[in-house]
N, C-alpha and C positions, 0 to 999 in steps of 0.2 A: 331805467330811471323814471320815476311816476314823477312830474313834475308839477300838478298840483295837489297832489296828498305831504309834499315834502313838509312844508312851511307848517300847515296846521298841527300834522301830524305830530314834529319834531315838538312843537309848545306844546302842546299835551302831555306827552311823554315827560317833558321836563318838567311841567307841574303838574301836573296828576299820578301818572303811571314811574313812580319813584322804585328802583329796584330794591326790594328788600322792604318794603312799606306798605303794612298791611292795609288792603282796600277795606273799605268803612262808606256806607253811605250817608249823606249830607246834609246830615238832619240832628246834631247832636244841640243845635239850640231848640229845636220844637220835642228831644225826648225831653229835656228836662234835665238831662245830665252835666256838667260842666267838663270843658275841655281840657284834656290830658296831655296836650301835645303845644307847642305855642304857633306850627302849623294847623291846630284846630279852631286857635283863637283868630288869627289872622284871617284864617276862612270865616269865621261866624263876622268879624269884622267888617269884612269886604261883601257877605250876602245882605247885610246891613245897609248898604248904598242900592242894594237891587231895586229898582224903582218901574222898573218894564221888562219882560220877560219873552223871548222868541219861543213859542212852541213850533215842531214842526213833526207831522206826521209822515207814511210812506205813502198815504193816499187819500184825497179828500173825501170820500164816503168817512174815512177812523177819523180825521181832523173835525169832521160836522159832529160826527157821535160824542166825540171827546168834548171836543168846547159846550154842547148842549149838558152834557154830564156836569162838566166843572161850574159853568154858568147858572144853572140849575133852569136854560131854556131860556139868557136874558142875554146870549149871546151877538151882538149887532153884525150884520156882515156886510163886508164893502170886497169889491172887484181884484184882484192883485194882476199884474202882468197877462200869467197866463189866464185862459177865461174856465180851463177846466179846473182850476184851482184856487180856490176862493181863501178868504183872512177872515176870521172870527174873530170879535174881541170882545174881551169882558174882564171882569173885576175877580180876583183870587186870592186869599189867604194861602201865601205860601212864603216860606223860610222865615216864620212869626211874625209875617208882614202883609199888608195888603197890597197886592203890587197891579200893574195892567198886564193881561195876557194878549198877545196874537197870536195864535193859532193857524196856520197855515201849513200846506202840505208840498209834497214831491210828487213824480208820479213812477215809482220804484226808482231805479238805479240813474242819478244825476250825471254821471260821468263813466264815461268811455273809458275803454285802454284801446292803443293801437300803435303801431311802428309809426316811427318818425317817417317824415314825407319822403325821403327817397328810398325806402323802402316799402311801401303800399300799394304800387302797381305790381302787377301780376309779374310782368316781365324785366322788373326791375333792378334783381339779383338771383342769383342761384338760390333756389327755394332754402339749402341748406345754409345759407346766412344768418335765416330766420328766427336760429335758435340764439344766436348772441348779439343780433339786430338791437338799437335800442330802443326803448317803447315809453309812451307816455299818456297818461291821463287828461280827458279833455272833454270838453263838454257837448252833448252834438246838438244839433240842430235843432231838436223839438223838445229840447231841455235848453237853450237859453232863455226864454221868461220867465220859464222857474228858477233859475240861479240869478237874473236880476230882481228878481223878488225878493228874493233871499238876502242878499246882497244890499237894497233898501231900507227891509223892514231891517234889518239886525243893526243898523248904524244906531236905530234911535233905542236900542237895548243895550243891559247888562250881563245880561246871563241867555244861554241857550240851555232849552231842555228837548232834546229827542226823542218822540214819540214815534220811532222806527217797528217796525215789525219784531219781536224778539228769537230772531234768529240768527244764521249766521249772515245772509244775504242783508237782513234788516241793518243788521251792526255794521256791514260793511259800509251801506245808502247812509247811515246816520254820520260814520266821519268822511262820508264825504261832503253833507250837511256842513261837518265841522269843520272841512278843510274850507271851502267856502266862505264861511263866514270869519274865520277865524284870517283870511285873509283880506279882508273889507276892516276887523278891529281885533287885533291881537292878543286882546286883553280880557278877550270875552268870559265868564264866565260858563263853563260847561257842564251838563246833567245829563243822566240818562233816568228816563220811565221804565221800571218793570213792569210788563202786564202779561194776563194771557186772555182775556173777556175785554169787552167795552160792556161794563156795567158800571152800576155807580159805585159799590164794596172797591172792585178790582181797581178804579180810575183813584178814588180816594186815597188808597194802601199804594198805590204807585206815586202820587205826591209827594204821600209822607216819608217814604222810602229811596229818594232818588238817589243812584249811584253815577258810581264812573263810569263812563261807556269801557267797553272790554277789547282793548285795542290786538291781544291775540284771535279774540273768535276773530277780527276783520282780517288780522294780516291772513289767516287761513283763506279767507275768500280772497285775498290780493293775489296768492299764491296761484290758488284753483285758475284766475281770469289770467295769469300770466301764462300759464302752462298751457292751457286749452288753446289761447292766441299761438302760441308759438308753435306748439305742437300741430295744430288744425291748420292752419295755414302752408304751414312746410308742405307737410305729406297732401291736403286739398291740390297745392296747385303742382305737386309733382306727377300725383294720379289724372289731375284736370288735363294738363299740358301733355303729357306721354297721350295718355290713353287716345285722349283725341286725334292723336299724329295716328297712331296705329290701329286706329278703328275708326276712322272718317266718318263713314255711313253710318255707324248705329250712332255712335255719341258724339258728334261734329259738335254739338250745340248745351252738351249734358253736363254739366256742372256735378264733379265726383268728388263729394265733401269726405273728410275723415274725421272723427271727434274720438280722442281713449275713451270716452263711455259708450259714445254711438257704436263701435265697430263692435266690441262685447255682447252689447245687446241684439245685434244683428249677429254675432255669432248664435248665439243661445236660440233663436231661428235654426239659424244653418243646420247646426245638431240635432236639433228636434228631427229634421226633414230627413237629413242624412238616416237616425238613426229607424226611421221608418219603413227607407228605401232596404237598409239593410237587413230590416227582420226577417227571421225565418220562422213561419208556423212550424206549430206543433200538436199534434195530436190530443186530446183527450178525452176522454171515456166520463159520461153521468148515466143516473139512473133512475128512468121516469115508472112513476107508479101510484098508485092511489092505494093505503094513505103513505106512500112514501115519496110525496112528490116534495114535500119540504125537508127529507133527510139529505145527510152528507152523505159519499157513498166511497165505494172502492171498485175497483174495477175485478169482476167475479162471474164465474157462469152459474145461475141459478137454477135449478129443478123442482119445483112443488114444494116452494122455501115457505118452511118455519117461522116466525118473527119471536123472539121473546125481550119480553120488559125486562131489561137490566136492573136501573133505577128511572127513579123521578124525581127532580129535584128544583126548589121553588126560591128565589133569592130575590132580594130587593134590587132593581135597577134606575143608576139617574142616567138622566142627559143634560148636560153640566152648561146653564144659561153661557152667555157670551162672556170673555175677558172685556174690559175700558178699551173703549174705542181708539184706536192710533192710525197715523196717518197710510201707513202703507195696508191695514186692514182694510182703512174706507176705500181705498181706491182699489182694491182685490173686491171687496163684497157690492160695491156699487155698480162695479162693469161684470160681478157675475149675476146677481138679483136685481138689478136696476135695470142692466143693461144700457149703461151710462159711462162713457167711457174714460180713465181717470183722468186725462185732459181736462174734458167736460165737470168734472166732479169737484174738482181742486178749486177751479173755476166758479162755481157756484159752491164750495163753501167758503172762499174768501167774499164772497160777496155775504152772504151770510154771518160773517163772521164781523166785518166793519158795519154792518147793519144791526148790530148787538143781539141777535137771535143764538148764536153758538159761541166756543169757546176757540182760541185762536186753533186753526186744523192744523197744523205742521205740528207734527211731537213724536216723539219715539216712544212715549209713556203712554204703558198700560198699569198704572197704577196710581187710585184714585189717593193723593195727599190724605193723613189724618186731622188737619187742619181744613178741611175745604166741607162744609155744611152742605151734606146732600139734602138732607130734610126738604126746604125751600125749594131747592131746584125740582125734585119732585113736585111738591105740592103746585107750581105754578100749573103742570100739567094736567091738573086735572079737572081745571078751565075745558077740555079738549073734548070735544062728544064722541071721540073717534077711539081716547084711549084715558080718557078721563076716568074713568072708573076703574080701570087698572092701578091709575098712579095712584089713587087712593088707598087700592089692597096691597099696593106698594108698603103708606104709609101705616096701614096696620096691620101690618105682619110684623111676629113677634121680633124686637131688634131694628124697630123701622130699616129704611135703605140699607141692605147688606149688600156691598160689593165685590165679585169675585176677584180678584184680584192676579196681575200678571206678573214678570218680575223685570221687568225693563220700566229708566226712567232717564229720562233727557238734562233731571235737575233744573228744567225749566219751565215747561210747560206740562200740567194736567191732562188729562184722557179729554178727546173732544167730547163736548156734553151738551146739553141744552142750555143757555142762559136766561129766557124767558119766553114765554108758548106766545105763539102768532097763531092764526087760525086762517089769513089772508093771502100764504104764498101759492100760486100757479103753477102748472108745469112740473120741469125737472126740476126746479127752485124746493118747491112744495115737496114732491119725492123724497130729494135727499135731506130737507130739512126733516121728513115723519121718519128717516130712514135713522137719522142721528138720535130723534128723537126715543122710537122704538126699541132702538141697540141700549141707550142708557138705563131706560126703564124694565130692561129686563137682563142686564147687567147686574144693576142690583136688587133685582127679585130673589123668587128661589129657583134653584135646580127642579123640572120636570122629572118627578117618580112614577117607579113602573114597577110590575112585578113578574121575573124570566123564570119558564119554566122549562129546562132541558131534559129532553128523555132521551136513553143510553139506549139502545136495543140491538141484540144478536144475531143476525141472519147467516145457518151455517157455518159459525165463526168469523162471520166477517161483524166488523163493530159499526155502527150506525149513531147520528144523532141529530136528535130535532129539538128547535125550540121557539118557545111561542113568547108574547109579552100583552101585558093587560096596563095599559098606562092609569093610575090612581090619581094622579093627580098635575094636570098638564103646567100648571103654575108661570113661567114665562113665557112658557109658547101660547098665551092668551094671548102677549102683547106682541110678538115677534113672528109673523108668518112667514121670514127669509129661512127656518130652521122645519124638519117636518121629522116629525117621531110617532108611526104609525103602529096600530093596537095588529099583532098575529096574531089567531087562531091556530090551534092544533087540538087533535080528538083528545079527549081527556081517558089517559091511560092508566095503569094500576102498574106496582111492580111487581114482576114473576109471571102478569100475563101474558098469554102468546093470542096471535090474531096469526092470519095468511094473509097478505096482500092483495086485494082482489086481480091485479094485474102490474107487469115487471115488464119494462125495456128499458134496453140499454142500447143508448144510442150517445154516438163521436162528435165531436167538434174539431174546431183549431183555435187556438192561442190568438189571439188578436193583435196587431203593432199599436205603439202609442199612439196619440191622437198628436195635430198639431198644436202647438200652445196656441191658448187662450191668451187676452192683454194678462187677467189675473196670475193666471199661469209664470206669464214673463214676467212681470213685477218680483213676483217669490222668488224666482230664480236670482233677480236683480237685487234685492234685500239678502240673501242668503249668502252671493258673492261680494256684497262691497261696491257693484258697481253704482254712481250715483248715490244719490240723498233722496229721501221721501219728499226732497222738494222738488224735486231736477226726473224723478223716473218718466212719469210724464211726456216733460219736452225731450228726453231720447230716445221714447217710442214714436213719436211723434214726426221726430227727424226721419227714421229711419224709413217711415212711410213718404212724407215728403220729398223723399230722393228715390222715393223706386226701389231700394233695394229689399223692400217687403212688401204683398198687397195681403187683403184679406178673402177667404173665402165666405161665402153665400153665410155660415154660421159662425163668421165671425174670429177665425183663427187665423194665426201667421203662418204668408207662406213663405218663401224665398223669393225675389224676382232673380234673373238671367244673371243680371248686373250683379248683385247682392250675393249670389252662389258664387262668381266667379272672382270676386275680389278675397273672398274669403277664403276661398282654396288656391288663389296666387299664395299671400300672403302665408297660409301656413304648409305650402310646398318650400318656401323661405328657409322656413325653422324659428321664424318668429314667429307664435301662435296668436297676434295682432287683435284673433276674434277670440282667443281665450279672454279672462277677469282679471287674470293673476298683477298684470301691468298696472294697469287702474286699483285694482286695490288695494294695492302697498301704496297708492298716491292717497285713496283717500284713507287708510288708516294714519299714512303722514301728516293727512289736512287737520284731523282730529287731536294729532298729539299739538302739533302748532297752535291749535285752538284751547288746548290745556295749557297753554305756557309749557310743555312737556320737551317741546324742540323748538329750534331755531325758524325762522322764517327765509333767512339768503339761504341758510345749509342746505335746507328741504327742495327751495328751489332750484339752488345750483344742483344738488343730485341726480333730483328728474328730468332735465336740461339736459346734463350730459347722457343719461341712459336713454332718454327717447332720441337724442341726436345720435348717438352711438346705430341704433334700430335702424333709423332711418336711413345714416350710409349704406347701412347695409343693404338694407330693400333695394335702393336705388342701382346699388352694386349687383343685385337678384332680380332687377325688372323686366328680366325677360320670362323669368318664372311666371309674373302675373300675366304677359300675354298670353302665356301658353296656354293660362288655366281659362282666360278667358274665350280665346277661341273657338272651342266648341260652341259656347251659348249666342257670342256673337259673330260669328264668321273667321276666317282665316287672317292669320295680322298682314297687315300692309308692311312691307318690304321697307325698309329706311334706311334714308343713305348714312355712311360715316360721318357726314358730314350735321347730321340730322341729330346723329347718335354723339357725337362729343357735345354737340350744343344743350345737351339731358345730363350729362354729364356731370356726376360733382365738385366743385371746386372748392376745395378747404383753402381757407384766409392760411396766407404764407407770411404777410407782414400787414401794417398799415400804410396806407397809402400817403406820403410826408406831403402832398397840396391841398389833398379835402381831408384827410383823414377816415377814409371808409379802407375797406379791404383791399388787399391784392393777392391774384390768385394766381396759380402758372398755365397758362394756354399754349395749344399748338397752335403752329402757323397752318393755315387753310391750305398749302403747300408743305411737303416736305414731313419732318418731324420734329425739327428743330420747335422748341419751347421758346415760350418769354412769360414775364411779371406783368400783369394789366390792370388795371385797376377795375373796380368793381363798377364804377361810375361811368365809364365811358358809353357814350361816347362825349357827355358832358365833361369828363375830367378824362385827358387824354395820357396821364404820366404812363410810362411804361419801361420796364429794365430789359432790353437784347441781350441774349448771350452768345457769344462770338462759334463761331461757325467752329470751331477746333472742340467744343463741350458736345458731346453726343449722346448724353443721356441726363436728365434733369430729374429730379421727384421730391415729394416733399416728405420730411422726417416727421415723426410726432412729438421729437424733442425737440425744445426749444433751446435758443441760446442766452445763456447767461449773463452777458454782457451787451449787446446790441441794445437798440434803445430806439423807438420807443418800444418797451415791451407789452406782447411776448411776438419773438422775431424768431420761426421754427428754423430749422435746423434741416439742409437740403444734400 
């Protein structure tokens, strides 16, 4: 139960989010068209009383840029609660009215989720409760100024407009905005801003555009934070509590986190290493020679060889500028030519990005809109003494800005791009801003032509061939030196001549193992399997390192730690493949269809609920499988008593317990075998059912009974 998303949420729903009612954005009195619906009139009616307006952004760098945009710089600003979060106020034409604006921000996600209080200590219940635990929304700590800010300013408004990030994270932080406020005045009126820049075009067309907030993309994130809670928590403290009883010395003190993305992504490690360890070279055979040190070869014994010219043949060759920049590219080509890692990267282009230099960086689109005027955005670049002059032979080439173009698009957000040239950033700042900048302007350049000249030639009957390339014309590799297309030389042949080699060896090798991934490397892998979002890759590389179960070598690759090897090979000695994708990504292809309106939001969750509970017992039921694997890497397991070993022990809810209402579960007596009913709460809540010494065997059914009450009352 989220107990402060209920209230707001539920009044939205009822008037906004109408099933069977097509969404329309808010603005049919400033198109000039009259209202079709006598819900359109009652709206243009009631916008009519707006006299004060709550702006609220996800971060005050975007609430300063924005308010300076809409103010036109005549913004006044005074102090709010928090001190990192300031209130801009100014005068606005908006809904064909002049109204006052405050502008004030969040600083991302306002509100928590987390189990209700007697379920949040570690030891509190059988880790497997976890999953049907109930949980609530709540505010923490260094987000209460900001929700009494919130909470203040909006009493003396009409209407709230959300200036949230436009994603799914953003959508989620804005009703929570709206549950917020919507509980301080019920009555509020609610907007959403579309944007993907802070520019003044982007800030203006998002005014006149405001819609509904999109209460499916959030529940998809409701879903994502319920799951990751219950799931992460279970298995953290079932791995946390075990391992440390049966590995004292190495992990007494080691906090063994589990997350469905993190272990994935720590598998795709695992494998790499694994499959390294298992290579087997192999032989093969080249053949060095002048001039045949640039031919293919075959493996062949030569005698006082012959060469003859087959053919010669001469063809045009491109090398194809860059696709529209997206976000899992940036963060692949930053940490391989930057050497910036995409922590770091993400990092500094959202700073970039509320600083109005770029376009918002989260997008799965490589494809530039036919509505979005490259022209301008070029031309600003060429302000740049650095690449100024390209962006110019940008603009006069024939067809000015031509775009290559990809075939993924998010439907929201544009390819990251430049929204106007600074000449002033430092650093890694500076970097990835010439790096965004570079990628765009030669994006839509033209393709680098060349010209490949391959020669066929016969030694002995064996076939041969070489080929050279003469680059003509480099064209975006002006602008772009992360990309390298180098000019070969070959002797200039005739066909039907023969020449002799002036000298022939053949000489062996062996087949090489893979290398370990790269961060780039793992991203690919993470984008190709579904694990994660281009928002989230990131913080689960990230994880992964901060718990040890990965470090880095000297150039920069993932290796396994001790820890991180041996979890992974418990786990899939199981049969549940834990560090496989497959789990995580039917979740997030779920989170996606939920985000469509496409499925249910309880269904999805009760689904993944039950299947990762289902996993779970079973590990638990399989946990001596993980010592086993761990053992090697960290010493021999400590011996545990029965008594150690039923206190690990699963206990499935058999009923509710009829004085608090939490679980009851069936335990043995510390003596003997006789069972009994305990409740979950003890030793604060003491009820408990005996059963008489004549019953000699107890268990719990997984049917439930049909009458019993309150239900569900299983079946023993």
């Amino acid at each position: 139960m989220l107990v402060l998303h209920l209230l707001g949420r539920s009044l939205l729903r009822s008037g906004l989010q109408r099933p069977g009612v097509q969404r329309r954005c808010f603005c049919a009195a400033q198109s000039g068209r009259c209202p079709d619906t006598p819900q359109e009139t009652e709206m243009i009616r009631s916008r009519a009383q707006i006299k004060k307006v709550l702006c609220v952004a996800e971060k005050n760098d975007a609430a300063k840029g924005i308010s300076e945009i809409m103010s036109g710089g005549r913004a006044t600003r005074r102090e709010g609660m928090s001190k990192f979060n300031k209130i801009y106020e100014y005068e606005y034409h908006l809904f064909g009215q002049n109204v006052t604006v405050s502008m004030t921000s969040v600083s991302g996600h306002l509100l928590g989720l987390e189990f209700k209080a007697p379920f949040q200590k570690w030891h509190s219940c059988n880790p497997v409760l976890l999953f049907d635990a109930e949980v609530e929304k709540y505010c923490p700590n260094n987000m209460i100024q900001i929700k009494q800010t919130l909470e203040k300013e909006v009493r003396q408004c009409q209407a709230l407009v959300v200036w949230t990030d436009c994603d799914r994270e953003g959508e989620n932080i804005g009703f929570e905005i709206i549950d917020v406020c919507k509980a301080v005045k019920p009555n509020l009126q609610v907007f959403r801003a579309k944007f993907s820049e802070i520019t003044p075009n982007s800030i203006r067309r998002a005014c006149e555009t405001l819609m509904e907030p999109d209460a499916n993309i959030s529940d998809a994130v409701d879903v994502r934070q319920e799951l990751d809670l219950r799931i992460g928590a279970s298995f953290t403290r079932f791995q946390t509590l075990r391992l440390q009883k049966i590995f004292p010395e190495s992990l007494a003190n080691q906090l063994i986190s589990y997350g469905s993305c993190q272990f994935p992504t720590l598998g795709f490690v695992v494998e790499r290493f694994k499959a390294i360890q298992a290579f087997i070279p192999e032989t093969f055979y080249k053949i060095k020679g002048s001039p045949l040190s640039c031919l293919g070869y075959n493996f062949i014994h030569f005698q006082d060889p012959i060469a003859t010219v087959t053919s010669v043949t001469s063809k045009p060759k491109s090398k194809w500028r860059p696709l529209p920049l997206d976000t899992v590219e940036l963060e692949k080509l930053a940490s391989r030519k930057l050497k910036i890692s995409a922590k770091e990267t993400m990092k500094i282009a959202e700073k970039l990005y509320t600083q109005g230099f770029i376009s918002y960086p989260r997008t799965e689109t490589n494809i530039f809109p036919a509505n979005l005027s490259l022209g301008p955005l070029v031309e600003q670049q060429t302000q740049s003494p650095a690449w100024g002059t390209f962006a110019q032979r940008v603009l006069d080439q024939p067809g000015g800005p031509n775009p290559r173009q990809g075939k993924n698009s998010d439907q929201a957000h544009p390819p990251i791009h430049p929204t106007k040239y600074t000449g002033t950033l430092q650093g890694n700042e500076g970097r990835v801003y010439e790096f965004i900048v570079r990628h765009f302007l030669a994006c839509v350049s033209q393709d680098a032509l060349g010209q490949e000249t391959v020669v066929d030639i016969d030694i002995a009957q064996e076939k041969f061939s070489a080929s050279g390339l003469m680059i003509i014309a480099r064209n975006y590799l002006d602008v772009y030196p992360y990309d390298k297309w180098n000019t070969k030389l070959i002797p200039v042949y005739e066909q039907e001549s023969q020449f002799q080699p002036s000298a022939i060896e053949m000489v062996d090798g062996q087949t090489s193992p893979p290398q370990l991934l790269t961060e780039a490397d793992l991203i690919s892998l993470m984008e190709k399997h579904g694990i994660g979002t281009d928002a989230t890759h990131a913080e689960h590389i990230e994880t992964i390192k901060s718990r040890m179960y990965v470090g880095l070598t000297a150039d920069q690759r993932f290796l396994p730690g001790e820890l991180g090897m041996g979890l992974v090979e418990g786990y899939n000695s199981m049969g549940y493949e834990m560090s496989k994708p497959n789990l995580r990504a039917e979740l997030e292809a779920d989170l996606k269809l939920v985000s469509e309106g496409r499925k249910d939001k309880q269904n999805v969750l009760q689904h993944h609920i039950q299947k990762y509970k289902t996993v779970f017992i079973e590990s638990v039921r399989k946990a001596k499988k993980l010592d086993e694997a761990l053992s090697p890497y960290l010493g021999a397991a400590q011996e545990i008593t029965e008594e150690q070993e039923q206190d690990m022990e699963i206990l499935l809810p058999v009923r509710k317990c009829p004085n608090c209402g939490r679980d009851m579960v069936l335990k043995k007596k510390r003596e003997g075998n006789s069972k009994y009913l305990s409740c979950v709460g003890y030793p604060a809540c003491k009820t408990a059912v005996w059963f008489p010494d004549m019953v000699l065997e107890v268990s719990r059914d997984d049917s439930v009974c049909p009458t019993c009450r309150p239900h569900p009352i299983h079946m023993g």
